[in-house]
C-alpha positions as YAML, in Angstrom:
chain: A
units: angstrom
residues:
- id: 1
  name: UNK
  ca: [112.39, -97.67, 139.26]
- id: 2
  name: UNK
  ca: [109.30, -95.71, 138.26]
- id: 3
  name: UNK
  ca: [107.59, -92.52, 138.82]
- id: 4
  name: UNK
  ca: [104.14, -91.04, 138.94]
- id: 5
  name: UNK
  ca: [103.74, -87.35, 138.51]
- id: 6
  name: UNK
  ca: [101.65, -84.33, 138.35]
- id: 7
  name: UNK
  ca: [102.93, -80.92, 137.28]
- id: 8
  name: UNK
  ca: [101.12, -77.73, 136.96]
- id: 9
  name: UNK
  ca: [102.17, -75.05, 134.03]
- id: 10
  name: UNK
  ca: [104.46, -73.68, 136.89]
- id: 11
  name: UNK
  ca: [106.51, -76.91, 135.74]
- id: 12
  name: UNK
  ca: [108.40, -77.20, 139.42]
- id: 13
  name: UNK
  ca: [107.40, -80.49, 140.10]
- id: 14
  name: UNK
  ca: [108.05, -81.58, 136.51]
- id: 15
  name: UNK
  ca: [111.90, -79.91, 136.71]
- id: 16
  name: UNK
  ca: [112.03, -81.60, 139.46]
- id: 17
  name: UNK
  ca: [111.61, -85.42, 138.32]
- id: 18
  name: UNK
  ca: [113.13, -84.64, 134.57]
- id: 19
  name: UNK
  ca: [116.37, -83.90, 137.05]
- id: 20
  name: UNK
  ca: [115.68, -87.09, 138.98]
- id: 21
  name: UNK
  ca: [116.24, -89.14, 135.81]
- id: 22
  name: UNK
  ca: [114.34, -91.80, 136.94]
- id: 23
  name: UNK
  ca: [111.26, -93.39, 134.03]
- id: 24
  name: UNK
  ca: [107.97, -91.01, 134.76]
- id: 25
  name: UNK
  ca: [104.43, -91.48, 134.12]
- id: 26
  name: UNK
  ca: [103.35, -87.59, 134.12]
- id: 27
  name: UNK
  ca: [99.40, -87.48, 134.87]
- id: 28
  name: UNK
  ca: [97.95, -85.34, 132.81]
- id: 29
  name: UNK
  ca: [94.58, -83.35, 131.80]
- id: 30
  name: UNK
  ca: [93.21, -86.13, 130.24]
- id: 31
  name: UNK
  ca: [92.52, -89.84, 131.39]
- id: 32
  name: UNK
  ca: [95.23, -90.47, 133.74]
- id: 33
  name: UNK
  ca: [98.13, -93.29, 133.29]
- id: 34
  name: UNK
  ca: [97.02, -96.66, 134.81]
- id: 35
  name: UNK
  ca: [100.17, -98.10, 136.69]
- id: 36
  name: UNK
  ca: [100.75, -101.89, 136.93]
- id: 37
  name: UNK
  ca: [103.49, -101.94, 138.67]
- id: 38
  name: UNK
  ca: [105.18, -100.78, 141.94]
- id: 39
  name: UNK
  ca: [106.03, -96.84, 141.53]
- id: 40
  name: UNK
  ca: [106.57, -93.76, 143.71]
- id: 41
  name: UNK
  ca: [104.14, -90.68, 142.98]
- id: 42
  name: UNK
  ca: [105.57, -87.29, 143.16]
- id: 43
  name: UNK
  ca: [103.22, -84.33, 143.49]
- id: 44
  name: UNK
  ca: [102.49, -80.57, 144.10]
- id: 45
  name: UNK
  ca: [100.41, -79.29, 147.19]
- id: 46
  name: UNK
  ca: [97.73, -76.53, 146.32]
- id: 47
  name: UNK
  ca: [95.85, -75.97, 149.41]
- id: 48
  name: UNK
  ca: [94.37, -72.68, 150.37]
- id: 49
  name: UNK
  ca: [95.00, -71.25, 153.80]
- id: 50
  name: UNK
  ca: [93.07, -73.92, 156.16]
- id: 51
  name: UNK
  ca: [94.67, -76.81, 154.01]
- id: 52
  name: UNK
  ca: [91.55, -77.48, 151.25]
- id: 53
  name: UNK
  ca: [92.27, -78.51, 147.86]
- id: 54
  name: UNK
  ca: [95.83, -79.45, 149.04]
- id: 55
  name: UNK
  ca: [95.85, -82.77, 146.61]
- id: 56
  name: UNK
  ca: [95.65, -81.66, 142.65]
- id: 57
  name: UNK
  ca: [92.23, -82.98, 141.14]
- id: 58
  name: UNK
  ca: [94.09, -84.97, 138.75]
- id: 59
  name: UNK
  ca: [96.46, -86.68, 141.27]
- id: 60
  name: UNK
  ca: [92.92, -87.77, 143.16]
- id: 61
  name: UNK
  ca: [91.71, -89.06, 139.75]
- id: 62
  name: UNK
  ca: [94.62, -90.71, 139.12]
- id: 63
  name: UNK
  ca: [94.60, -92.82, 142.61]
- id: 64
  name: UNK
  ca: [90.83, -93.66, 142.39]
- id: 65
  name: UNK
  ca: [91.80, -96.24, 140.56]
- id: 66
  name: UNK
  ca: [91.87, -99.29, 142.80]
- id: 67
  name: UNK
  ca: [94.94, -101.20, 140.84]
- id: 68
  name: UNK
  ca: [97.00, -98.26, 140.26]
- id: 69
  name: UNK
  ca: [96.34, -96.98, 144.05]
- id: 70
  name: UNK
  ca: [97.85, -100.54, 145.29]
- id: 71
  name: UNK
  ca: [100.88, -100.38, 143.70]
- id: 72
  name: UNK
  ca: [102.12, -97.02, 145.17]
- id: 73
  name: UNK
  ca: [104.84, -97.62, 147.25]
- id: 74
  name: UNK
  ca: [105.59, -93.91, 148.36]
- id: 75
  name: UNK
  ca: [104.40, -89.93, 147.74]
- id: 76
  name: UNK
  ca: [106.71, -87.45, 147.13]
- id: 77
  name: UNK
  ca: [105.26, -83.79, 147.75]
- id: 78
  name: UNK
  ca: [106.34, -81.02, 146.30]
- id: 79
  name: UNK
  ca: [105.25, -77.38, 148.22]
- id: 80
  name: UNK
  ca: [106.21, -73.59, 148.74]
- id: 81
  name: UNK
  ca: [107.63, -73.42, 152.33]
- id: 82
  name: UNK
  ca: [105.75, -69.52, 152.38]
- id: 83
  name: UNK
  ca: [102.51, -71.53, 152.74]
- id: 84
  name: UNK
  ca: [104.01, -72.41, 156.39]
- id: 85
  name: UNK
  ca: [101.63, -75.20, 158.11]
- id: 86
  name: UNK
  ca: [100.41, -76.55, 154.41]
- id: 87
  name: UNK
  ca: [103.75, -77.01, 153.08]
- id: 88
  name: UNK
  ca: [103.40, -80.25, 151.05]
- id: 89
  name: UNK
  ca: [100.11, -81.02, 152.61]
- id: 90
  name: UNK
  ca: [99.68, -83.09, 149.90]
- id: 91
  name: UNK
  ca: [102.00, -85.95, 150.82]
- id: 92
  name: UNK
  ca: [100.78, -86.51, 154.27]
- id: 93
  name: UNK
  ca: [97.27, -86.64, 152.86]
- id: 94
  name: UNK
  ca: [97.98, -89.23, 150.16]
- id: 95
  name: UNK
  ca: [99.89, -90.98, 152.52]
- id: 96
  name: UNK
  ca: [97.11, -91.35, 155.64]
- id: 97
  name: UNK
  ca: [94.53, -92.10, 152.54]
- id: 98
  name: UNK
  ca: [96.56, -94.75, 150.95]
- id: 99
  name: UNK
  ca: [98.23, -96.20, 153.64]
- id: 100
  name: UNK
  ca: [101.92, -95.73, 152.18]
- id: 101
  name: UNK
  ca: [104.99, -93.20, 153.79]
- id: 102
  name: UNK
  ca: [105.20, -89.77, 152.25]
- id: 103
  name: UNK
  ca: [108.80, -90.37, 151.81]
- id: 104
  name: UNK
  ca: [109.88, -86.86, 150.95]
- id: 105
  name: UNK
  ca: [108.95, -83.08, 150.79]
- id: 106
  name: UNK
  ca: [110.70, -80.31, 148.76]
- id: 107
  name: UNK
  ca: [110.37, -76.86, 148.01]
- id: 108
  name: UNK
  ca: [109.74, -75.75, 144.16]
- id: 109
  name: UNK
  ca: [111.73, -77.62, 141.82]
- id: 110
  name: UNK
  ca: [113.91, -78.40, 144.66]
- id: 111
  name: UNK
  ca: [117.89, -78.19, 144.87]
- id: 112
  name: UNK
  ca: [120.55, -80.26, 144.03]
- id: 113
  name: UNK
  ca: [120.91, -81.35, 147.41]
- id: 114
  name: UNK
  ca: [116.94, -82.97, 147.50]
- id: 115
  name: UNK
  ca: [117.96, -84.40, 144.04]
- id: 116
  name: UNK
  ca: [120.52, -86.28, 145.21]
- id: 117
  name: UNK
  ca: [118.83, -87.53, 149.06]
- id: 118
  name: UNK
  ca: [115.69, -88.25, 146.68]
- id: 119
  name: UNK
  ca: [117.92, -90.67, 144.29]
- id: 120
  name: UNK
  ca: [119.43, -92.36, 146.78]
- id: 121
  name: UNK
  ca: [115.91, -92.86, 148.61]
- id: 122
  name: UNK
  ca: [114.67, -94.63, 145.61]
- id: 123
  name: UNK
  ca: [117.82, -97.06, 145.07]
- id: 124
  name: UNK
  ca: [117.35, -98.23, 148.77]
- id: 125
  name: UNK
  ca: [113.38, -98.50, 147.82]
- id: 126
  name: UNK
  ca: [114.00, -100.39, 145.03]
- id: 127
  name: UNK
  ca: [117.01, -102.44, 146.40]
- id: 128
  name: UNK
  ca: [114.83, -103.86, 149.18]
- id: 129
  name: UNK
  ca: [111.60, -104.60, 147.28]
- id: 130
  name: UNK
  ca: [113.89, -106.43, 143.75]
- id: 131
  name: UNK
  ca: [111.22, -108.59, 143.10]
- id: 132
  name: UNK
  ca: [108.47, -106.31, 142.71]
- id: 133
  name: UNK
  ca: [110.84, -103.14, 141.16]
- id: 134
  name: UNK
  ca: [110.11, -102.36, 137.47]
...
């Protein structure tokens, strides 16, 4: 199992996967990670009030990168449910664009109770794709 992520200073969406437990490629400032094998990318939504800006710049840098863009299996989106219509906009965007399910959507750093659905998510992912899991 492997992760993608992307976590502003607010840290939610990095508290989030540290909790997961699950190996993490965080995408950073700098040149992002290049991913050669299957993984699920978990990201924030920042959009402004019509739904702009919704995917982090570095999460788009990140996934113009033709062989790291083909082995997403999933998005995760992360999102502040006060933002009501744009509430992880960012996984159904990355999802249409890519071609892959947004597979989950939390609020924050998410509870205990979206751990625990998100775990299980991934060991059924990875259980039915065992020849490509890393």
């Amino acid at each position: 199992m492997r992760l993608a992520f992307y976590s502003s200073a607010s840290g939610n969406t990095a508290r989030f996967v540290e909790r997961l437990g699950v190996p993490a490629e965080q995408i950073g400032p700098g040149a992002p990670p290049r991913m050669t094998a299957p993984y699920v990318l978990v990201t924030p939504t920042y959009a402004d009030g019509a739904g702009r800006g919704a995917v982090p710049k570095p999460v788009i840098r990140f996934l113009n990168d033709a062989e790291t863009r083909g082995h997403l299996l999933g998005v995760i989106a992360g999102g502040n449910r006060n933002f009501g219509e744009t509430f992880a906009l960012a996984g159904d965007i990355i999802a249409a664009k890519c071609g892959v399910p947004c597979l989950y959507r939390f609020e924050l750093a998410g509870t205990d109770g979206d751990i625990a659905r998100v775990r299980q998510g991934l060991e059924r992912l990875w259980t039915q794709k065992p020849s490509t899991a890393a």
